[in-house]
C-alpha beads as a LAMMPS data file, in Angstrom:
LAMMPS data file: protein, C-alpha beads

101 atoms
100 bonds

1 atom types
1 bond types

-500.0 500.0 xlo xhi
-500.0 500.0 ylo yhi
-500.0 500.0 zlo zhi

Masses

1 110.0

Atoms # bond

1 1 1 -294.374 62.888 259.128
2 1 1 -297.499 65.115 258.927
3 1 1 -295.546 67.786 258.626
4 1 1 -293.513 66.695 255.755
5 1 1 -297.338 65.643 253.854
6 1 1 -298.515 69.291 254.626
7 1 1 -295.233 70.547 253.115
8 1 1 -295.542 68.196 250.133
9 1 1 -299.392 69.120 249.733
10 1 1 -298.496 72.835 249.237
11 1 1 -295.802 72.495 247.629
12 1 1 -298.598 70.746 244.892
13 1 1 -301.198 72.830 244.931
14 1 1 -298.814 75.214 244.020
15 1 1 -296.871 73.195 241.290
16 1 1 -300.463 72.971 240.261
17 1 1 -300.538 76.751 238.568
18 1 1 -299.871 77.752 234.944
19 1 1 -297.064 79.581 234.491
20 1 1 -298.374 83.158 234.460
21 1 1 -300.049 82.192 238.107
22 1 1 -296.546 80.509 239.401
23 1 1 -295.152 84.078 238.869
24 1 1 -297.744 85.785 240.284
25 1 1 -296.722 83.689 243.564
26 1 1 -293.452 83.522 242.947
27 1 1 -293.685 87.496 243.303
28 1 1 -295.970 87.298 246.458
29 1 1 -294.174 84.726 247.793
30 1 1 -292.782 85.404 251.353
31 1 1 -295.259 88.481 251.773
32 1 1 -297.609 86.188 254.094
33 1 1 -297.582 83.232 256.254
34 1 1 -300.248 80.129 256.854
35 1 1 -300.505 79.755 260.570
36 1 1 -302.048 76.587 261.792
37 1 1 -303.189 75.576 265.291
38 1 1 -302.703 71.377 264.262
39 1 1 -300.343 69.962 261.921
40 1 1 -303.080 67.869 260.367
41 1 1 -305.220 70.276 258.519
42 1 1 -305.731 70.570 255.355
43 1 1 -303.496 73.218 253.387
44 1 1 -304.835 75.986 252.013
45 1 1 -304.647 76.047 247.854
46 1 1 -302.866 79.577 246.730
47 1 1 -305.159 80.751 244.365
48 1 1 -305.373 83.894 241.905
49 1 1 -308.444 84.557 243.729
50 1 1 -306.253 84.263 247.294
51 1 1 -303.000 86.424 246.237
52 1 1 -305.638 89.200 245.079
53 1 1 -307.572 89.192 248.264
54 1 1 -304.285 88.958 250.066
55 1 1 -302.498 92.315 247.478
56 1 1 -305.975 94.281 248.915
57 1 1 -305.812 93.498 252.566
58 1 1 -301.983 94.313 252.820
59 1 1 -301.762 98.007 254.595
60 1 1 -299.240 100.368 255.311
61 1 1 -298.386 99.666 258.779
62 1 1 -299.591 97.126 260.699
63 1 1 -300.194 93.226 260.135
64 1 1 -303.627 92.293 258.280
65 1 1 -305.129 88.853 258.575
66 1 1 -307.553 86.623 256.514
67 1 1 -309.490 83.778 258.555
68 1 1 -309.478 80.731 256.501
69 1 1 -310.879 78.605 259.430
70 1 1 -310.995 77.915 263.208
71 1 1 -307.511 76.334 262.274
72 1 1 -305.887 78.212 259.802
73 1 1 -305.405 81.727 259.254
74 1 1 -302.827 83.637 256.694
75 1 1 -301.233 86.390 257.847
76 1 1 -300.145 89.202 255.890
77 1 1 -297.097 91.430 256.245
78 1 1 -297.742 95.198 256.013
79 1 1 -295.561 97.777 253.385
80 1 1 -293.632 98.899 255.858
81 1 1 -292.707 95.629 257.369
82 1 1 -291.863 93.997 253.788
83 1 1 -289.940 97.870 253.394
84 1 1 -287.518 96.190 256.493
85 1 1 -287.051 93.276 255.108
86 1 1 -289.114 91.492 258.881
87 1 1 -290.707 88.749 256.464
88 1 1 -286.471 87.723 255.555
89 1 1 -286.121 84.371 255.331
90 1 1 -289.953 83.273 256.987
91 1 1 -291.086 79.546 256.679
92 1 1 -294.165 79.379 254.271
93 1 1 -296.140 78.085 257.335
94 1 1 -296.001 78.035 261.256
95 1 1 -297.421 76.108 263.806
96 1 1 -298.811 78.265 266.516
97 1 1 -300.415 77.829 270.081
98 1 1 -303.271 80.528 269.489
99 1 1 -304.659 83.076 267.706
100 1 1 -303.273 86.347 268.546
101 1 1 -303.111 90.105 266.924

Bonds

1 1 1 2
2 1 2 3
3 1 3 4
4 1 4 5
5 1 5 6
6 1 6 7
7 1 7 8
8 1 8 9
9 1 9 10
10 1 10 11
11 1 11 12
12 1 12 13
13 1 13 14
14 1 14 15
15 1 15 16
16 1 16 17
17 1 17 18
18 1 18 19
19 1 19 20
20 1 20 21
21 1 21 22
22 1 22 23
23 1 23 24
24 1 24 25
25 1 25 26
26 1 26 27
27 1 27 28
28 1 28 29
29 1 29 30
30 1 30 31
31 1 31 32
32 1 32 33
33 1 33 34
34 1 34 35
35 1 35 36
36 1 36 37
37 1 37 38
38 1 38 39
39 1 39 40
40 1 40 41
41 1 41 42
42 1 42 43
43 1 43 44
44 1 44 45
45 1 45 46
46 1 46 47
47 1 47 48
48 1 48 49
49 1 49 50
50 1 50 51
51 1 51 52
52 1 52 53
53 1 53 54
54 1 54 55
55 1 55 56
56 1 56 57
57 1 57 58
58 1 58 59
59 1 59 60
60 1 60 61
61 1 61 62
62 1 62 63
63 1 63 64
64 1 64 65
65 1 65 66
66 1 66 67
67 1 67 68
68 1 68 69
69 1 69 70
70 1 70 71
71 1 71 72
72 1 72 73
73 1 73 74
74 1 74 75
75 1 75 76
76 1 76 77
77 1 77 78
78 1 78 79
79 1 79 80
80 1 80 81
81 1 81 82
82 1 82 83
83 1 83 84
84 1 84 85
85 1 85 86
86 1 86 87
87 1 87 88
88 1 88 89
89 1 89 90
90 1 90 91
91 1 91 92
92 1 92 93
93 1 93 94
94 1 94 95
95 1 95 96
96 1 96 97
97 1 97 98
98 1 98 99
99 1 99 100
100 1 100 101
């Protein structure tokens, strides 16, 4: 059930866009992933303000990161990684054990 209200609460804050920002994550969409340590947190709002700070941090090669909090983190696929096609068919967000690069 929590799961299903974080989906839903994503899914609004992103319904909540105008259109020029929908395509703007429409285009960045699948490029990064929300890991979580709980399942009842708070999702994180996709703002302009995020997918620019997200475009910046991407690098060539290796995975880049952006703490949110002690619970949530996004990671963000590298060039050559989104090149591969390894971010093929990801779930917007994961629930993992720890913290790990």
């Amino acid at each position: 059930m929590k799961k299903i209200c974080l989906i839903i609460s994503f899914l609004f804050s992103v319904m909540s866009f105008s259109q020029d920002k929908v395509k703007n994550l429409e285009d960045a969409k699948g490029t990064f992933q929300l890991e979580i340590l709980k399942m009842d947190v708070e999702p994180v709002s996709i703002t302009s303000e995020l997918l620019e700070k997200i475009h910046d941090l991407r690098k060539d090669f290796e995975l880049a990161y952006i703490q949110i909090d002690d619970m949530r983190r996004i990671k963000i696929f590298s060039r050559e990684d989104l090149k591969k096609g390894k971010n093929k068919n990801i779930e917007e967000f994961v629930l993992v054990t720890s913290f790990k690069n």
